[in-house]
Structure formats: C-alpha cells, structure tokens
VOGU-3710 file (C-alpha; in Angstrom, 3 decimals, decimal comma):
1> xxxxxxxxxx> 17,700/18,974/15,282  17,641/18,119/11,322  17,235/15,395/9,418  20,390/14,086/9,025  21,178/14,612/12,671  17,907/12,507/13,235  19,514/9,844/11,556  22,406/9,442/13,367  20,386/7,762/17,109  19,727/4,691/16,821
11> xxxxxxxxxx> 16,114/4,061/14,863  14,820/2,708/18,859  15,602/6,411/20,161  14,001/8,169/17,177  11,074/5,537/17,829  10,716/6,526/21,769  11,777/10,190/21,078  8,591/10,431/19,072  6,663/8,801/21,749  7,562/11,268/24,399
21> xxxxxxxxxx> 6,305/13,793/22,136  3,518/12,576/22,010  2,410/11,657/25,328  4,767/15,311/26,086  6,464/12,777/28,588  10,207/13,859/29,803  12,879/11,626/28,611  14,253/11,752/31,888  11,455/10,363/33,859  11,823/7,006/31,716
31> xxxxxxxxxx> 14,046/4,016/32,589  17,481/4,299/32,254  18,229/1,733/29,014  15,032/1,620/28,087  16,292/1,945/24,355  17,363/-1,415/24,575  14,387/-3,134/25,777  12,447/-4,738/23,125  9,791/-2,657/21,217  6,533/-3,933/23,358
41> xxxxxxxxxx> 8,091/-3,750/26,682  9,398/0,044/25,410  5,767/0,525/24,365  4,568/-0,902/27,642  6,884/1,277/29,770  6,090/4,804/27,879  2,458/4,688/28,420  3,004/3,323/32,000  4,914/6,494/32,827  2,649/8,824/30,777
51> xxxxxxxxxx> -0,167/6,902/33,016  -1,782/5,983/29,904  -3,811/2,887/28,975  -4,743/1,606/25,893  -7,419/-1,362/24,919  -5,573/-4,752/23,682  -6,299/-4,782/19,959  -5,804/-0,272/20,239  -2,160/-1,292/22,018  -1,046/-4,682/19,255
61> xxxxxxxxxx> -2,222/-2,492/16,461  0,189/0,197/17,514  2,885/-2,040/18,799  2,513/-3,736/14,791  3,296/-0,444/13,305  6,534/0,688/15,870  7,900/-2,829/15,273  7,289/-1,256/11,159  8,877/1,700/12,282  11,681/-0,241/13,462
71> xxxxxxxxxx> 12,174/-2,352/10,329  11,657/0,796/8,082  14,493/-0,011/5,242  17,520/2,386/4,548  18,313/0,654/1,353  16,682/3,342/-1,525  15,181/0,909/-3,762  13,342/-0,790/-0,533  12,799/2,482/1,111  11,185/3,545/-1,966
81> xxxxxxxxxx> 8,937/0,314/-2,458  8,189/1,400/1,429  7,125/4,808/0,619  4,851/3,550/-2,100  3,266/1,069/-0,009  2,458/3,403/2,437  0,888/5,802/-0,217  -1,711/3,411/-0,821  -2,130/2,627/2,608  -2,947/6,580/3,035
91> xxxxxxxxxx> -5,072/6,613/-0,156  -8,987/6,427/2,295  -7,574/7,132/5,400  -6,073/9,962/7,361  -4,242/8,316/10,436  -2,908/5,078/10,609  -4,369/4,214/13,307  -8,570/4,484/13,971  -11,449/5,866/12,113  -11,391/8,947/13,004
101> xxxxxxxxxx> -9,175/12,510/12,225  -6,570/12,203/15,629  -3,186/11,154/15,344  -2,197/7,918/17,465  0,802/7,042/18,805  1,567/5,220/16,025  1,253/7,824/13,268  4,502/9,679/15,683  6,311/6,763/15,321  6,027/6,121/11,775
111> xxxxxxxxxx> 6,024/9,854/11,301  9,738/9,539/12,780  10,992/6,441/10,719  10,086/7,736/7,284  10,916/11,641/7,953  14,882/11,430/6,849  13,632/9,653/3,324  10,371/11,949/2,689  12,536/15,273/3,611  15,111/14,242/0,588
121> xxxxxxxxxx> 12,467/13,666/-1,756  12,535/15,293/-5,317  9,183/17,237/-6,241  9,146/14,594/-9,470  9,057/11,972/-6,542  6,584/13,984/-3,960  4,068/13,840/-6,730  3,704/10,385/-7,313  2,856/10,053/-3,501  0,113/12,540/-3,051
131> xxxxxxxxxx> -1,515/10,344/0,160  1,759/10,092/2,265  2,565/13,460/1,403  -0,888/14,745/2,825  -0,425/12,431/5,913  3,037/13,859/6,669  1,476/17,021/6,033  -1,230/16,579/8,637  0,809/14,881/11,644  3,817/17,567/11,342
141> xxxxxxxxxx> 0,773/20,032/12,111  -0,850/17,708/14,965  1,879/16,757/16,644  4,678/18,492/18,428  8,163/17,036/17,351  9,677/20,238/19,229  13,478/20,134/17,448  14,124/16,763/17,666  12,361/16,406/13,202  12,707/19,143/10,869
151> xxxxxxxxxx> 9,759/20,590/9,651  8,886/19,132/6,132  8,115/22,101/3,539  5,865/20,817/1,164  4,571/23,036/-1,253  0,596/23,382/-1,740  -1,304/24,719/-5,371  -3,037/27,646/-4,430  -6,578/28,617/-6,241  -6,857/32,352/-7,610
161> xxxxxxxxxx> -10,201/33,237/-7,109  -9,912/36,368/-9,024  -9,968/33,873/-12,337  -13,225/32,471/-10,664  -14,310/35,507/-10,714  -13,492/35,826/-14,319  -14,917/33,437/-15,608  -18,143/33,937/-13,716  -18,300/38,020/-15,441  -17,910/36,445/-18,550
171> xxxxxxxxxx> -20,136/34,046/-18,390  -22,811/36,463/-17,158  -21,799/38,279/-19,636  -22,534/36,019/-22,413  -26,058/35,183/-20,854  -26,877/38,879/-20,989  -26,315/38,967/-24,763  -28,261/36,237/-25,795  -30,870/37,244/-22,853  -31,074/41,069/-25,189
181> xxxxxxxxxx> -31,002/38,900/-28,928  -33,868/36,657/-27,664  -35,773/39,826/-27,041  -35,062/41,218/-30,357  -36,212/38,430/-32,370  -39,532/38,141/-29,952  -40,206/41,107/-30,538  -39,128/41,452/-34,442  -41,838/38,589/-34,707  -44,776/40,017/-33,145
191> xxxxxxxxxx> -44,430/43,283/-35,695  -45,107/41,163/-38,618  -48,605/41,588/-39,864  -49,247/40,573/-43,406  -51,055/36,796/-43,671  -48,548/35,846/-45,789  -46,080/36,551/-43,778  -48,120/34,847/-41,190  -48,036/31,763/-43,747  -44,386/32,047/-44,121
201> xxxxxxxxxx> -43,403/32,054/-40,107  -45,860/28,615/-39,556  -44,366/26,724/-42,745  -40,883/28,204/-41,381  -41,539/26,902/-37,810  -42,726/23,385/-39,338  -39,780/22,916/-40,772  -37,368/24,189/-37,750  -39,648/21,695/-35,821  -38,794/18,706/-38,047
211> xxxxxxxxxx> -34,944/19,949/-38,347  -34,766/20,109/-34,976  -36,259/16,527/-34,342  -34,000/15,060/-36,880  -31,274/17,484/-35,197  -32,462/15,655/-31,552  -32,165/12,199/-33,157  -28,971/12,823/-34,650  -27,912/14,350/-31,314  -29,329/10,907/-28,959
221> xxxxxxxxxx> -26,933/8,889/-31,784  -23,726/11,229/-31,741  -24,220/11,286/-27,655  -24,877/7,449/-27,076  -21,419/6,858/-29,706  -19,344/9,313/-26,922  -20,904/7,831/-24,128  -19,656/4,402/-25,369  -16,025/5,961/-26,007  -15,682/7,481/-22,846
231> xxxxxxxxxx> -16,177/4,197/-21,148  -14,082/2,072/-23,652  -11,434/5,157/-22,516  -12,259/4,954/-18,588  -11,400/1,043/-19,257  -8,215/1,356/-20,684  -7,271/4,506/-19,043  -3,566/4,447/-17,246  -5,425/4,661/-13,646  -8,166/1,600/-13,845
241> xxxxxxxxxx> -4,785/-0,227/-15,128  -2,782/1,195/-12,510  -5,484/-0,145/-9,930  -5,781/-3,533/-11,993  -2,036/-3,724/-12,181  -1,676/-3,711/-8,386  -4,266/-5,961/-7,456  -2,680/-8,558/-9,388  0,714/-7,960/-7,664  -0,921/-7,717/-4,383
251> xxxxxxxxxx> 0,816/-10,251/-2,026  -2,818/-10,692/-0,040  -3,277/-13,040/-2,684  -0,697/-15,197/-1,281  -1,400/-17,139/2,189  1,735/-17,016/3,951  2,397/-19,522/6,875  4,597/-20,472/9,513  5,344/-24,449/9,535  7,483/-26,670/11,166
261> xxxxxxxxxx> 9,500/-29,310/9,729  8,384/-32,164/11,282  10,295/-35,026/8,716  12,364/-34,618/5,752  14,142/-37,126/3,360  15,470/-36,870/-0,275  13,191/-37,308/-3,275  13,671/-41,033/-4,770  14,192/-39,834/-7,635  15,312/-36,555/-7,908
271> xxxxxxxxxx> 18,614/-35,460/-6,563  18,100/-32,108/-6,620  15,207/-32,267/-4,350  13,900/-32,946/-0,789  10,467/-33,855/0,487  9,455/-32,458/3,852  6,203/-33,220/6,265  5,445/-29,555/8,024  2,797/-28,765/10,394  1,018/-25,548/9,196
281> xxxxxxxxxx> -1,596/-26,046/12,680  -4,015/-28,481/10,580  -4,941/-31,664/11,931  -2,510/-33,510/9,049  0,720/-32,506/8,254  1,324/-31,197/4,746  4,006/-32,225/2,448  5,539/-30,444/0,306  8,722/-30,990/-2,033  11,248/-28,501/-2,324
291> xxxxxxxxxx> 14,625/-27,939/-4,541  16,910/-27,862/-1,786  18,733/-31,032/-1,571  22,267/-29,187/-2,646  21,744/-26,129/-0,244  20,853/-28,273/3,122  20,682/-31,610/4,767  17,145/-33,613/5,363  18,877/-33,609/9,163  19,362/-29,693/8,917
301> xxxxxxxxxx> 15,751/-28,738/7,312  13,990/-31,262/10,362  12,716/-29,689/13,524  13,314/-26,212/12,209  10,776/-23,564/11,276  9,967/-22,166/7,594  7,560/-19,630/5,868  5,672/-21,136/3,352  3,099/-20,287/0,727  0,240/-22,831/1,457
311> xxxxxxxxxx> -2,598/-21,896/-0,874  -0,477/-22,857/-4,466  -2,623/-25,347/-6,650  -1,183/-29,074/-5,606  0,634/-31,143/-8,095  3,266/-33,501/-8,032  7,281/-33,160/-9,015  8,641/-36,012/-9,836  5,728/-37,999/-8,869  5,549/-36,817/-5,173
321> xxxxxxxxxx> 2,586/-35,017/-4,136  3,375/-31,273/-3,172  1,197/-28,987/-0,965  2,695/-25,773/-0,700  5,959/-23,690/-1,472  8,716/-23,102/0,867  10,487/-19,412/0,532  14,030/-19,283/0,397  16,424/-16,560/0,487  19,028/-16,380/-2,812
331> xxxxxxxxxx> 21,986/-14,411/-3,304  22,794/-13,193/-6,893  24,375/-16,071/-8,863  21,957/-18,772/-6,321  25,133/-19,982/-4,624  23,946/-19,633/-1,184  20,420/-20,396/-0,948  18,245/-20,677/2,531  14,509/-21,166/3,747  13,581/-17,939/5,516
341> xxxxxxxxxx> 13,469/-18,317/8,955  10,185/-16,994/11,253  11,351/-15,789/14,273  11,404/-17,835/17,806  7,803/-17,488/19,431  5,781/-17,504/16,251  3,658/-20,248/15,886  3,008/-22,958/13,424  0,042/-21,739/10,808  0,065/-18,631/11,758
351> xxxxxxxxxx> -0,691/-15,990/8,832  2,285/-13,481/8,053  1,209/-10,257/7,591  2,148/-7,086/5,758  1,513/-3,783/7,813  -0,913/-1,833/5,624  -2,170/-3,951/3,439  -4,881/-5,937/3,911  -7,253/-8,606/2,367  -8,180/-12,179/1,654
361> xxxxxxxxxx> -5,509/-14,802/0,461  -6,687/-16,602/-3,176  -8,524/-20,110/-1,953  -6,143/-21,780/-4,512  -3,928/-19,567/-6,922  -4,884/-19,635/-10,386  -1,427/-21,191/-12,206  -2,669/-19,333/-15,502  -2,993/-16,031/-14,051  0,784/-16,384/-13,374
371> xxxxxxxxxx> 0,091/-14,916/-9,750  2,940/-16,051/-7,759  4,913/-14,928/-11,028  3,965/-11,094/-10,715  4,115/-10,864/-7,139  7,984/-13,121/-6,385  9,595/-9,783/-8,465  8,906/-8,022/-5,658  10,141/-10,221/-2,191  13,287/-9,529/-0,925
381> xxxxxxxxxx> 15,600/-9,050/2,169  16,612/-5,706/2,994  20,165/-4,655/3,869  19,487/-6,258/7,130  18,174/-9,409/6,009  14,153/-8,772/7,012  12,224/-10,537/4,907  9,734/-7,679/2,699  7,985/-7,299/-0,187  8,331/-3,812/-1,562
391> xxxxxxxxxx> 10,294/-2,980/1,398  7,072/-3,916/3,948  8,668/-6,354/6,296  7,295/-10,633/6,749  5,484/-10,039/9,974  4,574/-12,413/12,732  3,137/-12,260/16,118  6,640/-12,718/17,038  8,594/-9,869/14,826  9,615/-10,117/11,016
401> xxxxxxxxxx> 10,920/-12,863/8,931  14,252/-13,135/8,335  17,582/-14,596/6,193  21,229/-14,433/6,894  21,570/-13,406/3,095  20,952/-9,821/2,780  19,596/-7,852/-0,069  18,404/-11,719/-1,382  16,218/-12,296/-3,938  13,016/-14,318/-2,565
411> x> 11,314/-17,498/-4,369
//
C-alpha cells in the first residue's frame, strides 16, 4: 500500500499495523476493537498475543515513544520542527530504543508515524536531516513492513575507487621522480674532487644549514599564526554556532511541572492579575502571580491542574512574591487565552518531558541570558491542540498536555 493510502487509517491502525510486523503477528488473531483501546492497553495486548514480554522501564520506554507516534503532528511547520527534533535525537544513536544495533518495537512504530512526511521530502530538505534519514534508512532494511509502507528511495554518494587509484599512481609517481633527482645530485656530489671545490660545498652547506634554521624558525612562527586561525575559525564556524545556538534554545533548560491550584484570589492591586497557591509535590505550596484576571475567574483557576515553569528566578509583580510561571495557550490577536491543561492521572510535580531530548533543567534561569525568551518562540499547540515545542508533544506519565485553542501560541 503507498504512502498516501497509509495515511488514510487512522494513526492507531498504522501504530498496531507496524507492531504486527514486527512481532510478524496476524491481525486477525488480535482483539476485535483493539484500535480503540488506549495506546498501553494496545501495547499490552500485542505482545500478550505475540507471547512476548518485555522488562518495565524496556515496556514505558516504548509505550513513551507509540504515545509520540500517536501525537506525531500533520501540521507542516510542526511536522517539520518534529523531523528536526528527531534528527538530533538520531545524531549518536542508531535505534531509538537500547544501546545496541536491533530495531525495537518502537523504532516500527515511529518508523510508521513519520513515513508519509519523510517520503514527500525534497532532496534540499533530506539533506539537512542526514541522522533521520540514515535511521529510516536502516529500519526499512530491518524490518518487514510487507505492503502496508512504501519503500523510501533515498539516494546514497557512491565512492569511485578508480580516482583512488589515481591519485595513488600519481602520487607514486611523483615519489619516483624525486626518489631518481636525489640520486643524481648524490651522486653529482661525490664526483667533485678539487679542494676548492671541497671548500666551496662546506661554506655552501653552512650556509643552507643556517637558511634552513632561519627557514625552521620562520616556519614554527608562520605554523603557530595558522594554528591560532584555525581555532579562532573552528570557534566561529557555522557548526560550533549551530551546536551553541541549540543548546540555548533547548527546552531541558526549563523545569516543567504539573501543579494544582490549591487557592486563588485577585492581586490587590493589579487588575489585570491573579495570585494563585499551587502544589508542585513540595512540602509548601508555591505562589505564583499570573496575568489572567480578564481570561478566568479565581473560582475557575481553583482546584484545577496547570503546567508550570518552576525554576524562573523569583521576584515580585506588583509587590507579590512570584515563584514560577504558569503556561497558557493564546490565539493570534490574545483574545482567548487559557492555562494548559495536564491530563487527568498526572500528578502534581511531576516533570514533563519531551521524547528525545534529554538533560538537566537550569537550577534557576539566568534572566540575562534571555532563556525563557529563545526557547517560548518555539511552544505551541498543534492542529489538535497538544501542547509541543518544535512539534515534540508536553508529556506526562499520563499522556500530553493539552489546550482547547489549537495552533496557539504558548507563554
């Protein structure tokens, strides 16, 4: 079946259509409805039919990625902020899953989710993903999709030996010449006879010797000069500030929590804003003041669960201590405007994650580094309304973050 026919089942049956490849489990021996179920009791029933079994932390790290697979973004600026995060995912790996060179289950699955947008790539846009393109590559090889995926066709450079070869006879060549010149001149020197010409070749070879010292000098100077501009170049070349560059944006800098509003009340003195008391799992609640006060009701924001960032540097607004930032969801002109809402099961101070990247949240953000102002560019809600940044969805032990205001902006 192609691409676009792949598209056309629901993303669920392209996720357990992949997984019956893989375990080569018949369709038919399955549930009826299993589609339906939710994606760990789907998981759960596949490798109890394929009489599989899989450790705990083997089994959540693959269920992580299907529930990825499942929030993969159709939207082409989010699918392509997906794409490139999971280029760099790829960039020291070759599975998703594991150490090691086999494919997991959850290499199908993704495999699956991101084959209709890699097939429709340009070769402009293949090339600045190198890593995925080499891990589609690989999988398409490892693992059977029978006819339910197109084959990718990705197009490989191929090394011509025969200009190896080449440039190895000419460089032989080269050596041979210089091999029969050095022989000449050994031998041109060893016919001379006269004293004075004897005089001649040791006042000649005293002053090769000190040419060539002052040549060597010259030579440790010239090299030190291009040693020091090839580093000042390695510094500022495009890649370190590629690498740089994304560090900076990287949302691990962020820690992302799940709180519940346990209070909330207006700001005395600030209309625009409202002043909540969440539990983030610490021993004392954290407050934090938010601009919401036109958008929703102290009643409306109390009892109910947000997403916060809780590692911003304290300060106070309007002379109210705040601890932490509260995300909301914004449509274009900021006329509807909501806190993003975790979804029922996941806990208060739990960390949300981002499938693929990984790392250690910033003790306290750094307000001059403007942080949170190169990384907020890049949060948004997909055409569905799941929370992302560059497309990879808010996770939580319960499934992803989300807003009734799709395609939102995300501050």
């Amino acid at each position: 079946m192609a691409a676009n026919a792949s598209t056309s089942v629901s993303r669920k049956q392209l996720i357990l259509s992949a997984l019956c490849k893989y375990f080569s489990l018949d369709p038919k021996s399955l549930p009826e409805n299993i589609a339906g179920d939710e994606v760990t009791s789907l998981y759960s029933t596949v490798l109890k039919s394929a009489k599989k079994d899989a450790a705990g932390e083997v089994k959540d790290g693959v269920v992580n990625w299907i529930r990825y697979a499942e929030g993969f973004p159709t939207d082409s600026q989010a699918c392509s902020g997906a794409l490139k995060g999971l280029n760099e995912t790829l960039v020291d790996v070759s599975v998703l899953l594991g150490n090691g060179f086999t494919p997991s289950e959850a290499d199908a699955v993704v495999f699956a989710a991101v084959h209709s947008s890699v097939i429709g790539l340009s070769n402009s846009d293949r090339q600045k993903l190198p890593h995925l393109l080499r891990w589609v590559d690989y999988i398409q090889n490892k693992v059977d999709f029978g006819d339910i995926l197109e084959k990718i066709v990705i197009e490989k450079d191929k090394f011509d030996f025969r200009k190896l070869d080449e440039l190895m006879g000419a460089k032989n060549a080269g050596k041979v010449e210089i091999d029969s010149n050095a022989k000449k001149t050994v031998q041109g020197a060893k016919s001379a006879e006269k004293p004075e010409a004897d005089l001649n070749t040791k006042k000649s070879d005293a002053g090769v010797k000190a040419a060539g010292d002052e040549k060597i000098t010259s030579d440790k100077k010239a090299d030190k000069k291009a040693d020091k501009k090839a580093t000042e170049e390695k510094k500022k070349s495009p890649e370190t500030e590629a690498v740089e560059k994304d560090k900076e944006v990287s949302v691990s800098l962020l820690n992302i929590q799940v709180g519940l509003v346990r209070k909330a009340w207006k700001h005395p003195s600030a209309d625009s804003l409202l002043v909540e008391e969440i539990d983030v799992g610490e021993a004392k609640l954290r407050q934090v003041v938010s601009g919401l006060a036109k958008y929703i009701s102290p009643e409306e924001l109390t009892n109910r669960h947000v997403v916060l960032i809780t590692n911003v540097k304290p300060g106070k607004l309007r002379d109210v201590m705040s601890q932490g930032l509260v995300l909301c969801a914004s449509n274009e002109d900021h006329t509807l405007v909501e806190p993003l809402l975790p979804p029922q099961g996941a806990k208060p101070g739990e960390r949300v994650s981002f499938s693929g990247i990984d790392g250690k949240p910033e003790d306290v953000l750094n307000p001059k580094k403007k942080q949170l102002d190169k990384i907020t560019p890049h949060l948004f809600t997909d055409d569905k309304g799941v929370a992302t940044f560059k497309g990879i969805p808010f996770m939580t032990s319960a499934g992803p973050c989300t807003s009734s205001i799709p395609k939102a902006t995300i501050k």
